[in-house]
C-alpha positions as CSV (number, residue, x, y, z in Angstrom):
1,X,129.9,86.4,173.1
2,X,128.3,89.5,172.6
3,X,127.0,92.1,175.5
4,X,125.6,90.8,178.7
5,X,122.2,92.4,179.1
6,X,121.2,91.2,182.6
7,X,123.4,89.3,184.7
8,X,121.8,85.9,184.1
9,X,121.6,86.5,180.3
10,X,124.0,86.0,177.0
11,X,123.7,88.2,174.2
12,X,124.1,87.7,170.8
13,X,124.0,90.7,167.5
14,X,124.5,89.6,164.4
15,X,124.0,91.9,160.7
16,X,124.1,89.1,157.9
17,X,123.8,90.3,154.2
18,X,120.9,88.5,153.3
19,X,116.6,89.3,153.7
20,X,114.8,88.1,156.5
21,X,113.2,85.4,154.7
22,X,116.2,83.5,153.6
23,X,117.3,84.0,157.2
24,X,114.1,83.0,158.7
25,X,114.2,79.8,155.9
26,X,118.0,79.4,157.2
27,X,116.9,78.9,160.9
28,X,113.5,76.7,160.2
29,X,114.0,74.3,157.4
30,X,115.5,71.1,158.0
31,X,117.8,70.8,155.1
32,X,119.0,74.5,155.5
33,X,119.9,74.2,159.0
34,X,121.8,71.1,158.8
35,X,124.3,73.3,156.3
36,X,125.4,75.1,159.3
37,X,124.0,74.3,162.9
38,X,126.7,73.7,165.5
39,X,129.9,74.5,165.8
40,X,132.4,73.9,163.2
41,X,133.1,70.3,162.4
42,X,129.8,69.4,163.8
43,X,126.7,67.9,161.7
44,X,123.4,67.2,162.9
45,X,120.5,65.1,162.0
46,X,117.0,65.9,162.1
47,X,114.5,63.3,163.4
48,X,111.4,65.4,163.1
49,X,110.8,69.2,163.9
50,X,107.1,70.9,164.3
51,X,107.5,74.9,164.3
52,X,104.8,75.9,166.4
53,X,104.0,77.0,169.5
54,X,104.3,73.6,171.8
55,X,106.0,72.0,169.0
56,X,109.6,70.4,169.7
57,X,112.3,69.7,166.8
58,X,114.5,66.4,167.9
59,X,117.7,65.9,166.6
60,X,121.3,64.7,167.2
61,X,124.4,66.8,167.2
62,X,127.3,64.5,165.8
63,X,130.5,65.7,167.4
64,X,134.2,65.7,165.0
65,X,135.5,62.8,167.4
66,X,132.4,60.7,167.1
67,X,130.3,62.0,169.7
68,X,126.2,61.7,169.3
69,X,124.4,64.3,171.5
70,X,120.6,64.3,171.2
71,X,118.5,67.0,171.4
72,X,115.1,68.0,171.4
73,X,114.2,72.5,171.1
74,X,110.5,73.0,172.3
75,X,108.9,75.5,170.7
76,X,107.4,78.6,172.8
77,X,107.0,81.4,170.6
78,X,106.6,81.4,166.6
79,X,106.3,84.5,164.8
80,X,107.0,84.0,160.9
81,X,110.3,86.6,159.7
82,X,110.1,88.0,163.4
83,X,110.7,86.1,166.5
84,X,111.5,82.7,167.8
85,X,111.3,81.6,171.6
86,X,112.2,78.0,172.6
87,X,113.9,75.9,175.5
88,X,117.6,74.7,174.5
89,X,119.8,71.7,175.6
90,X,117.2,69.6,176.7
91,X,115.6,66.3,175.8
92,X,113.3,63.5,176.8
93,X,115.9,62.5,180.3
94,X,117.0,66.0,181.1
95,X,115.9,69.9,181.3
96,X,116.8,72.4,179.2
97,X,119.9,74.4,179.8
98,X,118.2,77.7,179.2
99,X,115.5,79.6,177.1
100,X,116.3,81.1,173.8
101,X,114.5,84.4,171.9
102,X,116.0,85.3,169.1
103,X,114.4,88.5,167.0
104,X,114.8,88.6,163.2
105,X,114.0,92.3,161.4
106,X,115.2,93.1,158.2
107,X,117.0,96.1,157.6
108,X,116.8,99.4,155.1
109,X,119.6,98.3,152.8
110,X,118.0,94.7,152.6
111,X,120.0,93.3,155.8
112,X,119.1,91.2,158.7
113,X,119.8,91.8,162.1
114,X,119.7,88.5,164.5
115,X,119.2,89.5,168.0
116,X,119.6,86.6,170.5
117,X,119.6,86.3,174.4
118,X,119.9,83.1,175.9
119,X,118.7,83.1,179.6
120,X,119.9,81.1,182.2
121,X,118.4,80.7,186.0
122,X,121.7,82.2,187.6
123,X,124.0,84.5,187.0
124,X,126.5,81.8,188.0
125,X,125.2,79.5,185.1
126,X,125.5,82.4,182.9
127,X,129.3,82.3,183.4
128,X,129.5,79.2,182.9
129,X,127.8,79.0,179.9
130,X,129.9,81.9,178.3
131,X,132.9,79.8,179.1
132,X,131.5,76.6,177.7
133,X,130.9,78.4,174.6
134,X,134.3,79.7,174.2
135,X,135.9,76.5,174.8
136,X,133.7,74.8,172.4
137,X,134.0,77.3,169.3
138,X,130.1,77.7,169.9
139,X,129.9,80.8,168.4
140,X,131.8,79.7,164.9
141,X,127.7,78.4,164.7
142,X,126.7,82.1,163.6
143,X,129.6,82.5,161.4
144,X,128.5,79.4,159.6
145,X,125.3,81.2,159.0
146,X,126.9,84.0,157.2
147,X,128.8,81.7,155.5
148,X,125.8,79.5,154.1
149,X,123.8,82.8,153.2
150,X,126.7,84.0,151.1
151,X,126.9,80.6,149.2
152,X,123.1,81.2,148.6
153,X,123.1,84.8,147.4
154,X,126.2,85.0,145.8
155,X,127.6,81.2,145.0
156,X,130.8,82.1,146.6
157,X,132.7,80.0,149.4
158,X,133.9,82.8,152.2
159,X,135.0,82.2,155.8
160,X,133.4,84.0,158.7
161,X,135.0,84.6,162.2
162,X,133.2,87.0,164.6
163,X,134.4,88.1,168.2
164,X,133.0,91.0,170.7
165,X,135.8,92.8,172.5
166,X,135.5,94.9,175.7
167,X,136.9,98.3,173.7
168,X,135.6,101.2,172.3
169,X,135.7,101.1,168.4
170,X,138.4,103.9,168.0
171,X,140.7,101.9,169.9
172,X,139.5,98.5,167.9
173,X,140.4,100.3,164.5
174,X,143.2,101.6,166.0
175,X,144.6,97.8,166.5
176,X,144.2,97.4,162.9
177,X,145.3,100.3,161.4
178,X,148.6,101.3,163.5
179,X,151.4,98.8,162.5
180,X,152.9,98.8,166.2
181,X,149.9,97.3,167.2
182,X,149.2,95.3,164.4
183,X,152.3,93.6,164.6
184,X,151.8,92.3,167.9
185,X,148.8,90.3,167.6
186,X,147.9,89.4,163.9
187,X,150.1,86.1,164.0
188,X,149.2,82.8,164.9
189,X,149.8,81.4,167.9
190,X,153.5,80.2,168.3
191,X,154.4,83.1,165.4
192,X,155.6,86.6,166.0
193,X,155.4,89.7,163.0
194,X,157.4,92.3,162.1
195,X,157.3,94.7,159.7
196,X,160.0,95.3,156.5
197,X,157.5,98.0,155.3
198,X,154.7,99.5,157.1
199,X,152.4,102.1,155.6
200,X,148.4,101.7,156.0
201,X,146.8,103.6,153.8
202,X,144.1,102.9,151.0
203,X,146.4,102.0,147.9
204,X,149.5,101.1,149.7
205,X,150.9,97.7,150.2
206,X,152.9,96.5,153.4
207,X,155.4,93.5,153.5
208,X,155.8,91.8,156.5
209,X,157.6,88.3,158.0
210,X,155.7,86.1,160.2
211,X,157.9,83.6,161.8
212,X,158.0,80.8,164.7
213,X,161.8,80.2,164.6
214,X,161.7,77.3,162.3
215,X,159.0,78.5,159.7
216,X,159.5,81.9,157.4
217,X,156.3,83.6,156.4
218,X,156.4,86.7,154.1
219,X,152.8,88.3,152.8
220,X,151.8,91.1,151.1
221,X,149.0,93.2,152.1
222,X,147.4,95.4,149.5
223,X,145.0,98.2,151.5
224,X,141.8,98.9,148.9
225,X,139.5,100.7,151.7
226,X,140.2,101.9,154.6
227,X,136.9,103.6,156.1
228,X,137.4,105.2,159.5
229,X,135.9,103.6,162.0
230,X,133.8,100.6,160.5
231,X,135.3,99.1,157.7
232,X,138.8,98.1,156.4
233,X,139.4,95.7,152.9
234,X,142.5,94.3,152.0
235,X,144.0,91.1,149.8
236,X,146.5,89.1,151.2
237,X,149.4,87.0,149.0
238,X,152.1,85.0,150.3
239,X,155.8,86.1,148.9
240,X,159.3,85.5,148.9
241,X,162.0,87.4,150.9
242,X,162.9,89.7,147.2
243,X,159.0,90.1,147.1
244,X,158.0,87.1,144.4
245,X,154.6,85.7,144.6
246,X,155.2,82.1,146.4
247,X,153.0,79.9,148.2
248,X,151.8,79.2,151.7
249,X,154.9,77.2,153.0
250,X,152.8,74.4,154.6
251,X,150.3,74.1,151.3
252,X,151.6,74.6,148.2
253,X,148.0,74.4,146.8
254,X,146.5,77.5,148.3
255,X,144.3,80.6,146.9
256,X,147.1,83.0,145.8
257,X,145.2,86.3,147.0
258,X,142.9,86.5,149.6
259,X,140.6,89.5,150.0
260,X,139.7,90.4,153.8
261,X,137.2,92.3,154.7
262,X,136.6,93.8,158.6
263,X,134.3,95.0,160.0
264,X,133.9,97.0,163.2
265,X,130.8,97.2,164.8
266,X,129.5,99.1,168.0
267,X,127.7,96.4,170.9
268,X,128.0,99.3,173.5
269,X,130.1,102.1,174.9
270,X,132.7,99.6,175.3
271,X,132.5,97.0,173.3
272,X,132.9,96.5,170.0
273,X,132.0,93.5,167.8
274,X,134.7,92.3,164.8
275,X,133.4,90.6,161.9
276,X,136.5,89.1,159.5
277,X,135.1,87.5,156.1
278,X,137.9,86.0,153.7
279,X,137.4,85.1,150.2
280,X,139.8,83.6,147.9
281,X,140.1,85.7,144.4
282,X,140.7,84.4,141.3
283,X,141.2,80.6,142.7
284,X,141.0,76.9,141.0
285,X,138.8,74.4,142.0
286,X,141.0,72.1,143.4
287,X,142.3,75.4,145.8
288,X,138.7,76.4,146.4
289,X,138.3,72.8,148.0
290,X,141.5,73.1,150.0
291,X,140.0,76.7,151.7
292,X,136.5,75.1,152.7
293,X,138.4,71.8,154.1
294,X,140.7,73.9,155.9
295,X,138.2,76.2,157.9
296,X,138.2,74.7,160.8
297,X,142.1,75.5,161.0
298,X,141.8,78.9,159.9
299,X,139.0,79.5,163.0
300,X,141.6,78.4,165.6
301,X,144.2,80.1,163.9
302,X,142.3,83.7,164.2
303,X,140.8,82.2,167.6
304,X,144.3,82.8,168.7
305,X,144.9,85.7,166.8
306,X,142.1,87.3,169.0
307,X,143.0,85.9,172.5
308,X,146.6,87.6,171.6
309,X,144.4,90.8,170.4
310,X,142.1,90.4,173.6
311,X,145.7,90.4,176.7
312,X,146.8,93.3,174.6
313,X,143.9,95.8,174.9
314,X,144.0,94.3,178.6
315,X,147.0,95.7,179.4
């Protein structure tokens, strides 16, 4: 989640690269929103929706196991390209869980900038929310987003994690840029990293071994920008031990490089928002459809990543 602004409320800052209008288009037209509302896995179904003031937009949330939740937003405030207020969670039987205002401008370089705050009656529900969220990969929703925009500016399938960390951004690009610490978190879950060579610098490439006992992993990261504090771009290739090109162990049919791009963002004094797009270069078909089917993997497998990342800069 992003930075709490009042104790009862949740807030949410998200940049995308895209106008205000395709935004705004993204958030209010049926067939745009069912390409990425919800949580990953997740699909919904719109019965009817009236944007305006009063107006409500019914629909049902179809959960990955089966699950049908149904829904119905009611409309407050509608202000075309600028501003959205409605009541969340709620439907024909039950209340809503809280009231949403989310604030759309566009930016100098042709950006958007979402700002949403969620409020909830207590501070208590607040928490609870947060948790709820974080349980339930809610906020893989606004990395969904980013993802669909892409596809509709630039035709190209990327993946899109975002988390906010209670750090300053120094110490956030220091995580990624020092290998002693980059070592110690990066893995997935179950895997540890170490390092057979270790310099980060724009040009350089590292080669590293991620392992969980049973499993060998070694990758090549080439560093193409390295922008002090904001911005670090890199590709990614899975190798042999004597440094051949290989293939992920568990799917041989897998984009060979993969460019990463972070992005470090400051939410506050303290805390600092990452934004981690992936991209597969120069891939078939047949691995292009093997990275879109396997996103929901690759968001628990930076989830962890980042809950590793998160107990370090706690201790």
């Amino acid at each position: 989640m992003g930075a709490k602004n009042k104790s009862n409320e949740l807030k949410i800052i998200r940049i995308y690269d895209a106008p205000v209008k395709l935004v705004w288009d993204a958030w209010t037209d049926p067939k745009k929103v069912a390409k990425w509302w919800g949580p990953r896995g997740f699909t919904i179904t719109t019965h009817s929706k009236d944007l305006k003031p009063g107006g409500h937009w019914a629909y049902t949330m179809h959960g990955p196991d089966g699950t049908n939740w149904e829904n119905k937003t009611i409309y407050h405030e509608v202000e075309k390209h600028a501003k959205l207020v409605y009541d969340h969670g709620g439907n024909d039987d039950r209340p809503p869980l809280f009231r949403v205002t989310v604030l759309f401008s566009e930016l100098h370089n042709g950006k958007t900038k979402m700002d949403m705050t969620m409020t909830l009656p207590t501070p208590e529900a607040a928490e609870q929310t947060r948790k709820f969220i974080k349980q339930a990969s809610g906020n893989s929703t606004w990395d969904r987003l980013a993802e669909y925009l892409s596809d509709e500016i630039d035709h190209k399938e990327k993946f899109v994690i975002n988390r906010t960390f209670e750090t300053d951004i120094n110490t956030m690009f220091e995580m990624w840029t020092n290998p002693q610490h980059f070592s110690k978190w990066l893995a997935p879950t179950g895997f540890s990293m170490e390092y057979i060579r270790s310099e980060i610098k724009p040009g350089s490439t590292t080669f590293s071994m991620m392992t969980n006992g049973d499993i060998k992993m070694y990758n090549h990261i080439k560093y193409l920008e390295i922008e002090k504090p904001h911005r670090i771009v890199y590709t990614t290739a899975f190798v042999d031990e004597k440094e051949n090109r290989s293939h992920h162990p568990a799917l041989p049919i897998w984009p060979q490089i993969m460019l990463t791009t972070i992005q470090l963002a400051e939410e506050g004094p303290e805390e600092t928002r990452v934004t981690v797009t992936w991209e597969p270069q120069n891939a078939t078909p047949e691995e292009i459809a093997i990275f879109v089917q396997h996103k929901p993997s690759m968001t628990m497998g930076w989830t962890g990543s980042f809950d590793k990342l998160e107990e370090l800069l706690q201790k």
